[in-house]
C-alpha positions as CSV (number, residue, x, y, z in Angstrom):
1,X,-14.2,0.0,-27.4
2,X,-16.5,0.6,-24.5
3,X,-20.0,1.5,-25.3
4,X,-21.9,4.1,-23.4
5,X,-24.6,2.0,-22.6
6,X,-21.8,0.5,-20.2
7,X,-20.5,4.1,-19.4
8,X,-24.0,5.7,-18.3
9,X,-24.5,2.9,-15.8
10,X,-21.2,3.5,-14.2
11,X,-21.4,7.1,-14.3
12,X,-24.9,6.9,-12.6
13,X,-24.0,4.7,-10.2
14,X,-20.7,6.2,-9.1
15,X,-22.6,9.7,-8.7
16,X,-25.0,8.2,-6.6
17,X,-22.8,6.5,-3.8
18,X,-20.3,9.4,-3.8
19,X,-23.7,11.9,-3.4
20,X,-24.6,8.7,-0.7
21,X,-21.3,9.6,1.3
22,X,-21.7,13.2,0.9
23,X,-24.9,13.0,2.3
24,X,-24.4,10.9,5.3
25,X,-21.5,12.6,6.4
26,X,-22.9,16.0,6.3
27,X,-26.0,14.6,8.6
28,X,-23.3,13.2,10.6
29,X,-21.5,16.8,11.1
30,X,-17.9,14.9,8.9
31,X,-17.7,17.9,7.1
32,X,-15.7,15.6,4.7
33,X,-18.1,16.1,1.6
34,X,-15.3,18.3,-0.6
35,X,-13.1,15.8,0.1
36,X,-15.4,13.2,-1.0
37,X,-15.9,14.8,-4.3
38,X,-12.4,15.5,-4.9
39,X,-11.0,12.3,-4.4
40,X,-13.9,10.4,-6.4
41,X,-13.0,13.0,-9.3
42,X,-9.7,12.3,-8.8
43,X,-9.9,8.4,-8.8
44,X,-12.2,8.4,-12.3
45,X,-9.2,10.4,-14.2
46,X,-6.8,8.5,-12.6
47,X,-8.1,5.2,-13.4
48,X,-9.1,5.9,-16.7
49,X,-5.8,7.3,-17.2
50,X,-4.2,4.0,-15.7
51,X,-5.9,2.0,-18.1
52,X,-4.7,3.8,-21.0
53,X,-1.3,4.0,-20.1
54,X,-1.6,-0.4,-19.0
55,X,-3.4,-0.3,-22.6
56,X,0.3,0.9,-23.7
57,X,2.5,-0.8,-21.6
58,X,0.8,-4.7,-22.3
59,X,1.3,-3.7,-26.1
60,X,5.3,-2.6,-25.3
61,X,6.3,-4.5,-22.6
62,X,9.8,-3.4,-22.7
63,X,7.9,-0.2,-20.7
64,X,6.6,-2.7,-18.0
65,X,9.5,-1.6,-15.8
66,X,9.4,2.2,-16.3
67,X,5.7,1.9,-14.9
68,X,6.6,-0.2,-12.4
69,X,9.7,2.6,-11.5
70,X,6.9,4.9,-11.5
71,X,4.9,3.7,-9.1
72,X,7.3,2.9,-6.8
73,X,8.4,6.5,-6.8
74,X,4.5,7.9,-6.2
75,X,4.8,5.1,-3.4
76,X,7.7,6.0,-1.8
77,X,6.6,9.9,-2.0
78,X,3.3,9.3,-0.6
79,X,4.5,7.5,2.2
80,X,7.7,10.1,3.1
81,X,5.3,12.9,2.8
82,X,2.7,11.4,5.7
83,X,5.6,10.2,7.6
84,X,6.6,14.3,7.3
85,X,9.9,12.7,8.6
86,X,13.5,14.8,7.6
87,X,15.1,13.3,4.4
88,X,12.5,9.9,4.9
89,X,12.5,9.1,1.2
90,X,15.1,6.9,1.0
91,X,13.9,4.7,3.5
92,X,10.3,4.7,2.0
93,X,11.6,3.5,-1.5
94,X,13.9,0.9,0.2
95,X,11.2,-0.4,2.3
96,X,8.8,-0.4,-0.4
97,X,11.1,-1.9,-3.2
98,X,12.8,-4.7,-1.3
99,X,9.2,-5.9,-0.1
100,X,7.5,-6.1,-3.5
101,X,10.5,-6.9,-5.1
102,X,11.4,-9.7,-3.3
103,X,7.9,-11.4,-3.1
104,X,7.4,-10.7,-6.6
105,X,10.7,-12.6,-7.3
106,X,9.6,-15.2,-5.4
107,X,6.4,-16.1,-6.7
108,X,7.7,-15.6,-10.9
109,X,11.0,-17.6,-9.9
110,X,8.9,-20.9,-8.4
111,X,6.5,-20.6,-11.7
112,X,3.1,-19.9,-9.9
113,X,2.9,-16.9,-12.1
114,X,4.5,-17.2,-16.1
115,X,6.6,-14.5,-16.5
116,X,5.0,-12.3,-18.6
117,X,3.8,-8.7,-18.2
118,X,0.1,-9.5,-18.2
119,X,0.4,-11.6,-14.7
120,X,3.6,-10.2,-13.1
121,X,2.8,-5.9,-13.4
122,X,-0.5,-5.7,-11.9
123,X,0.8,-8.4,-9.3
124,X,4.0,-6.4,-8.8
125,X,1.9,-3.0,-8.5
126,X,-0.7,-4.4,-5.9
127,X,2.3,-5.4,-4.6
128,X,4.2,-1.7,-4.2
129,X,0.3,-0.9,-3.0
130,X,0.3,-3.0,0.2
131,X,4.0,-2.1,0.8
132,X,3.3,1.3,0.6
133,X,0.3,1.3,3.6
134,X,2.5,-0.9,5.2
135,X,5.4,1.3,5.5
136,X,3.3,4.3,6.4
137,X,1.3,2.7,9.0
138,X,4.7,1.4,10.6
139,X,6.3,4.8,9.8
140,X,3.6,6.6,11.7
141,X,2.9,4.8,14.4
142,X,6.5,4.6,15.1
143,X,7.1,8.2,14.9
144,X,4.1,8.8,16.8
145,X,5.4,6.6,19.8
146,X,8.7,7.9,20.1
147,X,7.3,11.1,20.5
148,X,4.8,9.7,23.3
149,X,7.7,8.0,25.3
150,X,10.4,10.3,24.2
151,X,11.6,10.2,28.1
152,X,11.9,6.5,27.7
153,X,14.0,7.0,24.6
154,X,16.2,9.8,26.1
155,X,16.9,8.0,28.9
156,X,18.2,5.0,26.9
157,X,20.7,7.7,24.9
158,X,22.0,9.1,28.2
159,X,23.2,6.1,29.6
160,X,24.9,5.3,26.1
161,X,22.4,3.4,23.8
162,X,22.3,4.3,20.4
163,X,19.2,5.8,18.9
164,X,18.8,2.5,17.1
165,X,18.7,0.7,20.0
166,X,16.8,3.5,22.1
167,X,13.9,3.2,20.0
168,X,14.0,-0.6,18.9
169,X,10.7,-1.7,21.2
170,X,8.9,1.0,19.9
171,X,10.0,-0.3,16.7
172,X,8.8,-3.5,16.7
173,X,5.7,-3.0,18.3
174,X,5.0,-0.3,15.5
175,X,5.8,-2.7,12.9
176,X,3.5,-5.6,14.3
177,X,0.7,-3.2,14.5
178,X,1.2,-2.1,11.1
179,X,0.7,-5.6,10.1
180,X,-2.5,-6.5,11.3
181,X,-4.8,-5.4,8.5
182,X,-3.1,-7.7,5.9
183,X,-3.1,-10.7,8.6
184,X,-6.9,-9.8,9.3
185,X,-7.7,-9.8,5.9
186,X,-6.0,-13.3,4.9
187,X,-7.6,-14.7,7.9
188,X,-10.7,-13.8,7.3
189,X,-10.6,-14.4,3.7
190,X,-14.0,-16.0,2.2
191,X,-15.3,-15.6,5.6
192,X,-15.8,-12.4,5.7
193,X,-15.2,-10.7,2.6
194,X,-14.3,-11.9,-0.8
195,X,-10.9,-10.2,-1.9
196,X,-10.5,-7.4,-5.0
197,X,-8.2,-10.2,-6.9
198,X,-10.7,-13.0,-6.4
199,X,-14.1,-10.8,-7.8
200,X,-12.6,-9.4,-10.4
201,X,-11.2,-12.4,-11.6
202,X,-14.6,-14.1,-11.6
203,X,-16.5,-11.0,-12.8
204,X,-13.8,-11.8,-16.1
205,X,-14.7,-14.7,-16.7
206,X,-12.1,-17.4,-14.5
207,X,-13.0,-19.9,-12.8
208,X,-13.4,-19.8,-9.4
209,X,-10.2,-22.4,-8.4
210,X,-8.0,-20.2,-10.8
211,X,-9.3,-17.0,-9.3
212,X,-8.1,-18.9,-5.7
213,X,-5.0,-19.6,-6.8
214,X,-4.5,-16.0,-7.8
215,X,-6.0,-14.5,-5.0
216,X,-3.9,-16.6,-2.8
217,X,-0.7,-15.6,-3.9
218,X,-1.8,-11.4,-4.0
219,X,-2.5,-12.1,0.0
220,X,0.1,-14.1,0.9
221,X,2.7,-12.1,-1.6
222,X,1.2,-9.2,0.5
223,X,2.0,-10.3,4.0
224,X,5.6,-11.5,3.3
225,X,6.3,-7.7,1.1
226,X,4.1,-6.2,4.2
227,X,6.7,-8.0,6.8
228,X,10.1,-7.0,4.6
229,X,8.5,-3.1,4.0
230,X,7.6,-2.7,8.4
231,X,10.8,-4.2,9.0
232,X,12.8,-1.9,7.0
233,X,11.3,1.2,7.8
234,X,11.3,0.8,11.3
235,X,14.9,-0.3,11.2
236,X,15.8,2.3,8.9
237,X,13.8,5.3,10.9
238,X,15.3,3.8,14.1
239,X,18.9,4.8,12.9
240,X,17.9,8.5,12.1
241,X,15.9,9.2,15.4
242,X,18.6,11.5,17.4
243,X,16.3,14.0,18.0
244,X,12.5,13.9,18.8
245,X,10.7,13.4,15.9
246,X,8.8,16.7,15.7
247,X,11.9,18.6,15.6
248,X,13.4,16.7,13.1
């Protein structure tokens, strides 16, 4: 049970920087302060909402999977809806699933994480997380460069090319691109920033080599589900682009 003596803090803290960003961004002409307040509002009943429903889930763990289902679906809306793409969804969940799924798998199957739901769902869900800005930065970009150099692309599918192959430069260079903030992150890890995994493992109580081995696996987990998830949607948009992308 939480006592409000740590609640008041939080609150009081939480009201100040979000009153912080409302602030400075209405000196700075943003005109972003609704948004500010919404989405802090938002994040507060969602997380407290998130650790009641975790609360459930490590007591049941048979329900580990049905969460897990869950937020791969949220995922793979999120990302269809700001790729505003026709009849995208399918390619967001594949991309999504087969890059946390298969990292995930990899990392419970060589033992550096015991299989049990107190390790593998918040490392599965951070996971979906990266998978899911992944695909959306990819899926973006992509879109947004076909459209650029849609003479490019045209020209390939008059001389015969299929719109797979039309667009597969754009593709890759999307997908690289896309990639860049999980390979800055990892490279500059310690250096620059201490990772989410890393503080709050310490601010539990772990040691500082256990909270390295930990954190080490989330980024490099992250890259290789990152890689799979750019990859797929790229491909996967690649084969769907017969006409420009804002007609579709």
């Amino acid at each position: 049970m939480i006592a409000w003596g740590e609640v008041l803090p939080v609150a009081a803290a939480l009201v100040l920087l979000a009153g912080i960003a409302v602030g400075v961004g209405h000196l700075g002409g943003l005109r972003q302060g609704r948004d500010v307040v919404v989405v802090v509002a938002r994040a507060v009943v969602q997380i407290v909402l998130v650790g009641l429903v975790l609360g459930l889930v490590l007591r049941t763990p048979f329900l580990a999977p049905l969460y897990l289902a869950l937020a791969l679906g949220v995922a793979s809306w999120t990302s269809a809806r700001r790729l505003a793409f026709n009849r995208v969804w399918p390619v967001t969940a594949l991309a999504i699933g087969s890059g946390a799924v298969v990292s995930a798998a990899v990392v419970v199957g060589t033992g550096a994480l015991q299989w049990h739901v107190l390790q593998v769902l918040p490392f599965t869900a951070q996971l979906i997380g990266g998978a899911m800005s992944a695909t959306t930065l990819a899926g973006r970009r992509m879109l947004d460069d076909v459209d650029a150099d849609w003479a490019s692309v045209e020209g390939w599918l008059a001389i015969g090319a299929t719109p797979a192959q039309a667009v597969a430069p754009l593709g890759r260079t999307a997908a690289a691109r896309a990639l860049a903030p999980a390979l800055d992150q990892t490279r500059t890890v310690g250096l620059v920033t201490l990772p989410g995994a890393f503080v709050g493992l310490l601010l539990g109580g772990a040691g500082p080599l256990e909270a390295a081995r930990v954190q080490l696996l989330v980024l490099v987990g992250l890259i290789a589900a990152e890689t799979i998830a750019v990859v797929v949607v790229t491909t996967g948009l690649g084969r769907r682009l017969e006409f420009r992308p804002e007609r579709a």
